[in-house]
C-alpha positions in Angstrom: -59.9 -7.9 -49.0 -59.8 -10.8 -46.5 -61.1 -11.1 -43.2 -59.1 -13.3 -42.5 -56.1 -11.0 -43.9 -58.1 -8.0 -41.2 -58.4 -10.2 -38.3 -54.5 -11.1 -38.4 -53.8 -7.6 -38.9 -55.7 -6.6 -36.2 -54.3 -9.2 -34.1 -50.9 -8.4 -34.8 -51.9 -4.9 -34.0 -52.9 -5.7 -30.7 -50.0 -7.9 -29.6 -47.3 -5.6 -30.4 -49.5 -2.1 -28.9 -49.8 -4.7 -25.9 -45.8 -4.8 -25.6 -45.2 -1.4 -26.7 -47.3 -0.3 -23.6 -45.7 -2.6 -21.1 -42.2 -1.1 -22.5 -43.4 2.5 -22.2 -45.3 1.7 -18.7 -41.8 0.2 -17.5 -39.9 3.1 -18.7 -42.5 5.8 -16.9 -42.3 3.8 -13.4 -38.1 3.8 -14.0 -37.8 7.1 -14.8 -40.3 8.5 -12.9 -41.7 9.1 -9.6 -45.3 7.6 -10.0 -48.2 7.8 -7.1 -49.6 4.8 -6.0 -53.0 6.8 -7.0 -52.0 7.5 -10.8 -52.7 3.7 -11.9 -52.8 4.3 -15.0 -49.1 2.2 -15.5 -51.0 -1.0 -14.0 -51.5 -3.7 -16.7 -55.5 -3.9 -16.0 -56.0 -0.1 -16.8 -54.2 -0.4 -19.7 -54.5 -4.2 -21.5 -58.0 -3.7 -21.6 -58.7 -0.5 -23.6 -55.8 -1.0 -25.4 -57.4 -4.6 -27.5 -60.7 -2.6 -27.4 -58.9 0.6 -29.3 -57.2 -1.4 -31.7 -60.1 -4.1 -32.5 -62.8 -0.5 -33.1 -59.6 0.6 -35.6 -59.4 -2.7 -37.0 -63.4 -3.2 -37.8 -63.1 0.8 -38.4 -60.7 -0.2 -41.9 -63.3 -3.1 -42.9 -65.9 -0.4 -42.7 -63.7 2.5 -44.6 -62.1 0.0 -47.3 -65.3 -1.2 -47.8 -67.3 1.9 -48.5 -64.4 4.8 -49.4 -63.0 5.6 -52.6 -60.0 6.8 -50.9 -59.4 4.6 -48.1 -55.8 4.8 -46.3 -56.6 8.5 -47.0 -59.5 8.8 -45.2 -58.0 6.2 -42.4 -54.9 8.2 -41.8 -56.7 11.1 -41.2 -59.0 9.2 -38.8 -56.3 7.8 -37.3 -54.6 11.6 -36.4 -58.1 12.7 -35.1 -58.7 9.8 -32.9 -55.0 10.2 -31.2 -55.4 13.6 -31.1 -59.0 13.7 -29.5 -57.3 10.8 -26.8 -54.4 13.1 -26.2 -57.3 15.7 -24.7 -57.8 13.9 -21.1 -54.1 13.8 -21.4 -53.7 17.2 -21.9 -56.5 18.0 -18.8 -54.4 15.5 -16.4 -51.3 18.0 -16.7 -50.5 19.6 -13.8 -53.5 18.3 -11.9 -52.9 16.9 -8.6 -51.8 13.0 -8.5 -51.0 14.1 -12.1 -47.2 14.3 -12.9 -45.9 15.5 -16.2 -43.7 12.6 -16.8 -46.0 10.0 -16.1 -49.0 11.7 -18.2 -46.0 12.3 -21.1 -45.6 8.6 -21.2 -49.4 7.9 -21.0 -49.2 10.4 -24.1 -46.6 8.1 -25.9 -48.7 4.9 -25.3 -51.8 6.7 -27.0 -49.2 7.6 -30.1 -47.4 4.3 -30.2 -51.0 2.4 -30.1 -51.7 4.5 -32.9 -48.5 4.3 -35.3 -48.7 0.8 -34.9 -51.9 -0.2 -35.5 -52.2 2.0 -38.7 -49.0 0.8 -39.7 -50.6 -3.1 -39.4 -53.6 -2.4 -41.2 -52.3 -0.5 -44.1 -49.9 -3.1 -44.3 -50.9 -6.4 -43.6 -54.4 -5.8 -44.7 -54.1 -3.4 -47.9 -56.6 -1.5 -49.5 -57.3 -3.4 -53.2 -54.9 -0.8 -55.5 -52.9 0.5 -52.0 -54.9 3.8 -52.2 
C-alpha cells in the first residue's frame, strides 16, 4: 500500500466531509431556527475537527492495513463505533436548553456523512492488498 495512495485518500476524504458539512450546516440554518448560542453551524467549529477526524481515520487504516489480517473488517466496524460513540454528546444536547432537535439532527448527519465518506475514500482509493 502507498502512502502516497493514503495521503490522497485522506485528502480526498477531507475535502468532500469539508463540503458535505457546509451543505448540511446550510440546510440546518435554512430549515431551522438556530440560536446565536448553538455555534456549532459556524465554519470554525466545524472545519477544524472535521480534517483532525478524518486525518486520525486516515493514519487509523495505515495502522489497521498494516497490522490486521482482516482489515476493512476490522475498519468498518471501527468506523460504526467511532460514529456511534460521537453521536453520544449528540444524543446529551437533545432537548437541552440552547439545544434544538433540528439543529442537533443535522449536527447528527454531519457526524454520519464525515463518516460514510471517509470510509468510503479509504477502502477505495487506498485498498487493502487482496480488498479484504
Amino acid at each position: 500500500m502507498s502512502t502516497l495512495r493514503l495521503a490522497r485518500a485522506g485528502f480526498g476524504a477531507a475535502a468532500v466531509s469539508l463540503a458535505a458539512d457546509v451543505i448540511l450546516a446550510t440546510i440546518g440554518d435554512a430549515a431551522f431556527t438556530v440560536p446565536a448560542a448553538f455555534g456549532k453551524f459556524s465554519f470554525g467549529a466545524y472545519g477544524l475537527l472535521t480534517v483532525l477526524g478524518v486525518a486520525a481515520a486516515t493514519a487509523t487504516w495505515g495502522m489497521v492495513m498494516r497490522f490486521s489480517s482482516r482489515p476493512k473488517w476490522l475498519l468498518t466496524r471501527l468506523a460504526a463505533l467511532v460514529t456511534a460513540i460521537f453521536w453520544i454528546p449528540d444524543f446529551l444536547l437533545l432537548g437541552t436548553a440552547g439545544n434544538p432537535a433540528g439543529p442537533v439532527i443535522i449536527l447528527m448527519l454531519m457526524h454520519l456523512a464525515i463518516a460514510i465518506i471517509t470510509y468510503a475514500a479509504l477502502v477505495t482509493l487506498a485498498p487493502a492488498r487482496g480488498g479484504v
